[in-house]
N, C-alpha and C positions, 0 to 999 in steps of 0.2 A: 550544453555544459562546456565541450570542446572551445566554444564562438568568446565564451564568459571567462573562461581561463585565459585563452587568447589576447582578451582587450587589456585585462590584468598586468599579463606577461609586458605587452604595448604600451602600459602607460607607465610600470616600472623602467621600462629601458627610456621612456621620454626623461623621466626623472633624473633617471641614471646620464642620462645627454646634455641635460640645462646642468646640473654639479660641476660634470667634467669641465664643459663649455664656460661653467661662471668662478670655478676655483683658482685660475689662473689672474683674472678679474679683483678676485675677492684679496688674494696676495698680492698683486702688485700694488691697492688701494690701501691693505698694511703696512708695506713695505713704504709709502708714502707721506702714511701717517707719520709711523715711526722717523724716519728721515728726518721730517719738518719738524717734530718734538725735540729731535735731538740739536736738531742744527739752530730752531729756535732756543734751548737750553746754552748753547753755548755763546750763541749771541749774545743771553742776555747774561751772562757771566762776564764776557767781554766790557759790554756796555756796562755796568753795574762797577766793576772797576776803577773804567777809564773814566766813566762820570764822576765818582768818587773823587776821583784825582785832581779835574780841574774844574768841581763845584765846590767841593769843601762840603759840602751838605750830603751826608748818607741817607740821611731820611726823602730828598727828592730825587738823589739819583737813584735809589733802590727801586722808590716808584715808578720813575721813568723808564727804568731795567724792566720791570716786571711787566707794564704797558707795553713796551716794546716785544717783549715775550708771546703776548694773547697777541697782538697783531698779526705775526710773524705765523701761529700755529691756523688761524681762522684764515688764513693766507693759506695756507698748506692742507687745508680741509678744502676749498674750493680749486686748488688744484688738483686732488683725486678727484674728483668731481670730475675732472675733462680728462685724466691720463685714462681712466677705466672707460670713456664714452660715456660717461653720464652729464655733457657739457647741459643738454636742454637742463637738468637738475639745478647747474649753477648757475645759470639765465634762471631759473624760475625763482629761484632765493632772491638773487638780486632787484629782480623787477618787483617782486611782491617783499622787498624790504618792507615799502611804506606802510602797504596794507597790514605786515606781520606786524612790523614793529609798535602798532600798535594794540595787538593781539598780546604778543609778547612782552610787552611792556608794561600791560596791565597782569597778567599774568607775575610778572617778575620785576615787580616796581620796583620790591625793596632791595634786590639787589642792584637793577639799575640807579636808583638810589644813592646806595650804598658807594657806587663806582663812581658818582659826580663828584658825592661828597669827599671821597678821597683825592681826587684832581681837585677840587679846591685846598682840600690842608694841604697838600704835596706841594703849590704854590703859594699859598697865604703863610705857609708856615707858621701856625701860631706855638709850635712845639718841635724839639729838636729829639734825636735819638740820645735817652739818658736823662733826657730833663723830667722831673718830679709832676706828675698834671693828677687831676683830680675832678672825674666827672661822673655824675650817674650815679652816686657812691661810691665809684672805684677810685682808689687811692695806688700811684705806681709809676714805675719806671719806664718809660716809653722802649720798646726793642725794638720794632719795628711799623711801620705804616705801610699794609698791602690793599690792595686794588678795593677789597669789600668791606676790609677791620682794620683796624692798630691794634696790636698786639703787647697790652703790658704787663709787666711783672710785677707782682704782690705778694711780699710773705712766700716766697719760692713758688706761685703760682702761674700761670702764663692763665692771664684776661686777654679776650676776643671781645675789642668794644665795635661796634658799628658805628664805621664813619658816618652816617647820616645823623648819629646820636651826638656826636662830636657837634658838628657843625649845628644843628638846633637846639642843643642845652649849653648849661652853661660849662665854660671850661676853665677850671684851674688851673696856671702855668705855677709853681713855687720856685723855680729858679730864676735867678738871678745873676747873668755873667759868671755861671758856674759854680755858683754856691744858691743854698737851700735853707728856706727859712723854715726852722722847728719851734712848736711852743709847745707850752703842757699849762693845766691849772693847778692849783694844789690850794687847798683851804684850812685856816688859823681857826683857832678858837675866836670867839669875840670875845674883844677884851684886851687882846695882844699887844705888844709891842710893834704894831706894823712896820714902823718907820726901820727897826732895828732889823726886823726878818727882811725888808728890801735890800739892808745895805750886805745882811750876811748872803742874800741869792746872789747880790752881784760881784759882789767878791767869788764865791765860786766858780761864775760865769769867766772872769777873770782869769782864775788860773786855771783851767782845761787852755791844753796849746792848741786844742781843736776847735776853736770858736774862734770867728774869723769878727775884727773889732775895726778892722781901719774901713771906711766907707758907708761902713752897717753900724746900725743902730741897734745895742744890744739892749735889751730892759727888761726891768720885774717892776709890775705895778698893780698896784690893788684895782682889779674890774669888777666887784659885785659884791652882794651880801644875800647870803641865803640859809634864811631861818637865823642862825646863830653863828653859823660861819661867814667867815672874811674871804673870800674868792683872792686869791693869786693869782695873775697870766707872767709866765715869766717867757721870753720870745729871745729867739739866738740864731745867728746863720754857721753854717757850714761850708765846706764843699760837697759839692755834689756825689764825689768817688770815694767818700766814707759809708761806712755799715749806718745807714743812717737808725736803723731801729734799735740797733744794740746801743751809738752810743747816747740816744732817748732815754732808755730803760737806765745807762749809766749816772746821765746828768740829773733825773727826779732819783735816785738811791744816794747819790751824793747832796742834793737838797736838801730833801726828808733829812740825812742826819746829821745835816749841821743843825738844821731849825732844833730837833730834838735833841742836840749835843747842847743848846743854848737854852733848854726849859721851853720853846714853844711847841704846842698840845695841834696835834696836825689833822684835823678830820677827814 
């Protein structure tokens, strides 16, 4: 019993020797970490700035800030690796890239994926920070392009599209040199006065100082008929750093009650 207590006793103090032995180890591979998070945060704070400054384009230099970031950190992972003595560790990652990456790849397609697709919009640019797109169903205002999503706003929402979604569906840009194209339908009785309800939409088109008319083509045109109703598309640009849904919901409330100040029956 004495011999069985003993080995006990002998393999808690081993325990107790690998802790001691590997706690100093285990902090300083912290202490590494942390360092590289930070030093890489501030990097990309710098970079992200001064990209800003002399690309003109926040949507690719943010990307290229944030790429620079994951470099800089997976950098700082493989240097704990050799500060603690774990060098054979960061020899075996490296050599067995090939092997992994295909392991990991499949594993994690969709975010690699995700990460191409982002390096292509980050340089194809087919959309800028602020610009109006429209993909997937999602309708919104672009805020940012990061390494795996774009990030837009809808309706005070923040949407998480997946760049790989971006690049293989289809993608709506609605600006235009800083202004945004709005439409609505709105449907007549059959029978109406059409000619009359066109010229009264575009007169109120008109006077809103917020419809931008030199360059753009502003219009109301009869597009359909269904059942008994006369189909409306009336189509107008803006700028882009207007409420664009409020003044939507404005410009059909002011429609609607001319056509109805004027005797047309509005379905």
């Amino acid at each position: 019993m004495e011999e069985f207590f003993r080995d006990i006793i002998n393999h808690i103090k081993g325990y107790y020797n690998n802790i001691v032995d590997l706690t100093p180890k285990l902090l300083l591979a912290v202490a590494v970490i942390l360092i590289s998070w930070f030093i890489a945060s501030r990097v990309r704070g710098f970079a992200d700035r001064r990209l800003k400054i002399r690309m003109h384009d926040p949507l690719l230099a943010t990307f290229i800030a944030n790429l620079l970031k994951a470099v800089l950190i997976i950098i700082g992972f493989l240097f704990m690796f050799r500060v603690i003595g774990l060098t054979g560790v960061a020899q075996s990652i490296l050599a067995g890239a090939g092997i992994s990456a295909f392991i990991i790849g499949f594993a994690l397609r969709d975010i690699g994926e995700n990460f191409l697709a982002g390096i292509l919009l980050a340089f194809k640019r087919p959309f800028s920070v602020g610009d109006i797109i429209e993909t997937n169903g999602v309708k919104g205002k672009v805020v940012a392009l990061n390494l795996r999503d774009t990030q837009i706003k809808s309706a005070s929402k923040n949407i998480y599209v997946p760049n790989a979604l971006l690049i293989k569906n289809t993608l709506i840009n609605f600006n235009s040199d800083g202004y945004l194209l709005q439409d609505f339908t709105i449907g007549l009785e059959y029978g109406s006065d059409y000619r009359k309800a066109l010229s009264l939409i575009t007169e109120v088109l008109k006077k809103d100082s917020e419809i931008v008319d030199k360059d753009y083509f502003n219009s109301a045109v009869v597009s359909g008929i269904t059942g008994n109703t006369v189909q409306i598309n009336v189509r107008y640009w803006v700028k882009t750093d207007l409420s664009i849904s409020e003044h939507l919901s404005e410009m059909i409330i002011k429609v609607t009650e001319m056509l109805k100040e004027n005797g047309f029956n509005i379905k």
